[in-house]
MARLOTOR-408987 format. One record per residue (C-alpha): residue number from 1; chain; y, x, z. Coordinates in Angstrom, 2 decimals, decimal comma. Example, Ala and Ser with C-alpha at 12.3 -4.5 7.8 and 13.67 -1.06 7.14 Angstrom:
BEGIN
num=1&cadena=A&py=-4,50&px=12,30&pz=7,80
num=2&cadena=A&py=-1,06&px=13,67&pz=7,14
END
This chain:
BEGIN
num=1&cadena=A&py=-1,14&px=-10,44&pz=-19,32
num=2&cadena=A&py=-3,03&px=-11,49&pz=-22,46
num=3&cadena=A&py=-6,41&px=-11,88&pz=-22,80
num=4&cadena=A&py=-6,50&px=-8,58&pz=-25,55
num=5&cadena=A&py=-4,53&px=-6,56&pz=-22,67
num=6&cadena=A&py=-7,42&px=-7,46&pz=-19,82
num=7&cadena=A&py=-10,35&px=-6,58&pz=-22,11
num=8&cadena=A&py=-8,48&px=-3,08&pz=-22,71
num=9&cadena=A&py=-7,74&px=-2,72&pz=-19,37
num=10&cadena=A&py=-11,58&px=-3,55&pz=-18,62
num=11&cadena=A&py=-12,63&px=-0,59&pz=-21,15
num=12&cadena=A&py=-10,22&px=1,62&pz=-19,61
num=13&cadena=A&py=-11,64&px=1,46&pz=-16,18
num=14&cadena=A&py=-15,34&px=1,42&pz=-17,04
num=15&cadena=A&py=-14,21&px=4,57&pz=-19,32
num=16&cadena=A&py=-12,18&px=5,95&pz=-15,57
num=17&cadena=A&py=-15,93&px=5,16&pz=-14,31
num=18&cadena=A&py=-17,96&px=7,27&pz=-16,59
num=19&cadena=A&py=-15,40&px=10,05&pz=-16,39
num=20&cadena=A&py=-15,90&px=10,19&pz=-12,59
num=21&cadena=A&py=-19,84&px=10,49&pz=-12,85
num=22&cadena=A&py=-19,16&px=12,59&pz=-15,65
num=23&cadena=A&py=-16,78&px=15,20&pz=-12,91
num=24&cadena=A&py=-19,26&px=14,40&pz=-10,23
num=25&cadena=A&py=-22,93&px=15,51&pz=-12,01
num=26&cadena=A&py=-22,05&px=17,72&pz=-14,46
num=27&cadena=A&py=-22,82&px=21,72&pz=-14,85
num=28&cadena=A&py=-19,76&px=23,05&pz=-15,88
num=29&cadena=A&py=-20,63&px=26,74&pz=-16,83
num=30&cadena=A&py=-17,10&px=28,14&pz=-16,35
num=31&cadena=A&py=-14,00&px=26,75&pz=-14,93
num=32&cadena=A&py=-10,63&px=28,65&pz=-15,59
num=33&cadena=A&py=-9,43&px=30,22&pz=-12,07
num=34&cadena=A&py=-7,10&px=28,40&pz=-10,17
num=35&cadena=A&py=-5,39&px=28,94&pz=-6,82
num=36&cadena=A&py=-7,87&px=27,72&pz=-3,93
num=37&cadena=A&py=-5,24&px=26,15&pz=-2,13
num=38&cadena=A&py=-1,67&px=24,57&pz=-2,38
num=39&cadena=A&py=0,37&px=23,87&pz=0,60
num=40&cadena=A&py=-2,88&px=24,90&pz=2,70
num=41&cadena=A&py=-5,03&px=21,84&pz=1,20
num=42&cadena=A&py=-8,05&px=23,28&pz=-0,61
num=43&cadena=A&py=-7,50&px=22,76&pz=-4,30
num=44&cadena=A&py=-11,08&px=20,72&pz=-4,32
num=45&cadena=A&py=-9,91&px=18,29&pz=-2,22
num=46&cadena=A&py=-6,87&px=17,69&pz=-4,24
num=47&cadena=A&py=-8,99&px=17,11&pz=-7,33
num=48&cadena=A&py=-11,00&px=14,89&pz=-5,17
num=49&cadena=A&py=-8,19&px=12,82&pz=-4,40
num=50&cadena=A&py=-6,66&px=13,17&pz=-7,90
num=51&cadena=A&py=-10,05&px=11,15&pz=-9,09
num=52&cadena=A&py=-10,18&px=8,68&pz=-6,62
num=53&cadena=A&py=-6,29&px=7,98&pz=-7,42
num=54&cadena=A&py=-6,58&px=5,40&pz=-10,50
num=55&cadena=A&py=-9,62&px=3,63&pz=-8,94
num=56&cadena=A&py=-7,87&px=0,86&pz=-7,35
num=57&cadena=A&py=-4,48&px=1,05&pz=-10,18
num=58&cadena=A&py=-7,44&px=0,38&pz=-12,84
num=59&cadena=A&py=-8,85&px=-2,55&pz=-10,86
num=60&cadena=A&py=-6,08&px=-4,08&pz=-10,53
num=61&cadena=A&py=-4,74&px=-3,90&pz=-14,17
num=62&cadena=A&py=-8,22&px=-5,00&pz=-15,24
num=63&cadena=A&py=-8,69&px=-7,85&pz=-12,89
num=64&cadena=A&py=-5,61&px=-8,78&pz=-11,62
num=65&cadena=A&py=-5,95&px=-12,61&pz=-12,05
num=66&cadena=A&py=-7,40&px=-13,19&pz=-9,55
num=67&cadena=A&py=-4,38&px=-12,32&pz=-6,98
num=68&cadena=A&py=-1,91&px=-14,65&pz=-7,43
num=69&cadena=A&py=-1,17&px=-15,19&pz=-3,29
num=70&cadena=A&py=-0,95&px=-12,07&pz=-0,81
num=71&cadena=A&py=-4,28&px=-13,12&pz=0,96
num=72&cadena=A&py=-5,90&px=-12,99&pz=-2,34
num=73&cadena=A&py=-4,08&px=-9,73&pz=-2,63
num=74&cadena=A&py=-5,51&px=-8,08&pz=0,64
num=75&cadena=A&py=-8,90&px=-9,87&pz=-0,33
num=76&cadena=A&py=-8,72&px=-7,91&pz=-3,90
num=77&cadena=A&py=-7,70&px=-4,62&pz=-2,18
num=78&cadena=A&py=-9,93&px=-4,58&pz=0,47
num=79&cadena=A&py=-12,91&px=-5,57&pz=-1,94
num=80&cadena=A&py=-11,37&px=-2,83&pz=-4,29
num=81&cadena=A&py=-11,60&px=-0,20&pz=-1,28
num=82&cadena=A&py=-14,79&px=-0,94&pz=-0,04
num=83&cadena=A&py=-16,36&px=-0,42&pz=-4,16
num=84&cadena=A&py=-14,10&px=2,92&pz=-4,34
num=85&cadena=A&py=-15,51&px=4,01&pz=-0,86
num=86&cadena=A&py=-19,01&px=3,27&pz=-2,03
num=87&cadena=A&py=-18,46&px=5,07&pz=-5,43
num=88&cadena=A&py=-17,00&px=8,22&pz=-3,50
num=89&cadena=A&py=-20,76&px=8,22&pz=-1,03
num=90&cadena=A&py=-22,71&px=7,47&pz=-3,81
num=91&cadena=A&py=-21,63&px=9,88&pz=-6,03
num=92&cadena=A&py=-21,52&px=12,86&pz=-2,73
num=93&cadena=A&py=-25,11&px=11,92&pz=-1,91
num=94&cadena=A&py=-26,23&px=12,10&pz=-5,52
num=95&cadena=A&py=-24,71&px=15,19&pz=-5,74
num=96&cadena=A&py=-26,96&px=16,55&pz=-2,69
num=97&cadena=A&py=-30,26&px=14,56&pz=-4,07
num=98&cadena=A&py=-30,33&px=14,87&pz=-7,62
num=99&cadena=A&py=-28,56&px=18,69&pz=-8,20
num=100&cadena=A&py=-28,92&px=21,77&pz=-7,26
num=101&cadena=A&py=-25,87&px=23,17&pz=-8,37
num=102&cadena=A&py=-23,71&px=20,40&pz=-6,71
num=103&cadena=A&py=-23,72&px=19,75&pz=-2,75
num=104&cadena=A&py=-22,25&px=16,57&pz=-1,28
num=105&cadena=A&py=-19,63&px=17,33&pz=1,16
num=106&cadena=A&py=-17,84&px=15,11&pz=3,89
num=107&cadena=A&py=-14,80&px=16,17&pz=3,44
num=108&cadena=A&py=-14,98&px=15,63&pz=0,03
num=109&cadena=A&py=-15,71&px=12,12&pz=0,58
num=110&cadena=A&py=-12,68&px=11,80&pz=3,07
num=111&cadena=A&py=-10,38&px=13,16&pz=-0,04
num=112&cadena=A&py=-11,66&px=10,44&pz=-2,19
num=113&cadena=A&py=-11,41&px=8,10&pz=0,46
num=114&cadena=A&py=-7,56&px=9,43&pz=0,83
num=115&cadena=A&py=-6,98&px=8,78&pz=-2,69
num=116&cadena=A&py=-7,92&px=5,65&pz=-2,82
num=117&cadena=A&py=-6,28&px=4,45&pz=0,67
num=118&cadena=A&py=-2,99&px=6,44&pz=-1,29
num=119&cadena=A&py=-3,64&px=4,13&pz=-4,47
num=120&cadena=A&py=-4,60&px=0,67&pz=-2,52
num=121&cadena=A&py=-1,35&px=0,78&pz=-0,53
num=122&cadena=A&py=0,74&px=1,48&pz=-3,94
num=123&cadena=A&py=-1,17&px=-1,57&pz=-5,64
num=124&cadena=A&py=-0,54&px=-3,93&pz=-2,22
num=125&cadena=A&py=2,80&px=-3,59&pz=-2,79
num=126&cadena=A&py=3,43&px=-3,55&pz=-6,40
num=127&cadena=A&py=1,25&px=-6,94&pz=-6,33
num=128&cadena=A&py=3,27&px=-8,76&pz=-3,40
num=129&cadena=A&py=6,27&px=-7,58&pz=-5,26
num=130&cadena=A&py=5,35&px=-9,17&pz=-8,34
num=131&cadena=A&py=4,23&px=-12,30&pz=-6,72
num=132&cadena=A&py=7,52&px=-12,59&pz=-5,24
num=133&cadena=A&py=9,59&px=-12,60&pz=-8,73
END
């Protein structure tokens, strides 16, 4: 990857980050109606997980250089997970703290936590694969 591709990627995924404190804090006035739940999940856990989804995908594309043998790899992901998991209780409790029209949830934490365990797997594998070619 060139050096112009990384510093995009970079952007990108501090862009991914504002979005998600941007979702997380802000009053939205209205929201169009949607179902409340599809195949029995609640639909805000899906969007939970839907956000968490391109945490670890982002890393990767915008630091990837640094995994160029499968321990590195599980070093990467694990280090990846651990930032995600922290962004996911950070932004629940700040929710709770700093809002009053926002309330941190656990279960909302274990969807983000489920789309980024979803997400980590998918980049394990994608990076082992392309170490082995």
């Amino acid at each position: 990857m060139s050096k112009g591709q990384r510093i995009a990627f970079q952007f990108l995924f501090f862009l991914y980050l504002a979005g998600i404190l941007f979702l997380c804090f802000w009053h939205f006035e209205s929201l169009p109606t949607t179902p409340s739940a599809l195949f029995g999940i609640p639909m805000d856990k899906l969007v939970h997980c839907a956000m968490f989804l391109p945490f670890p995908v982002l890393a990767f594309l915008a630091f990837d250089r640094y995994t160029d043998t499968a321990k590195r790899t599980f070093l990467f992901v694990g280090i990846t997970m651990a930032i995600g998991l922290l962004l996911a209780a950070g932004t629940e409790w700040g929710q709770s703290a700093f809002t009053e029209y926002r309330s941190g949830d656990p279960l909302d934490f274990l969807a983000d936590a489920a789309g980024l365990l979803v997400s980590c797997v998918i980049v394990t594998i994608w990076d082992i694969r392309k170490q082995r070619s």
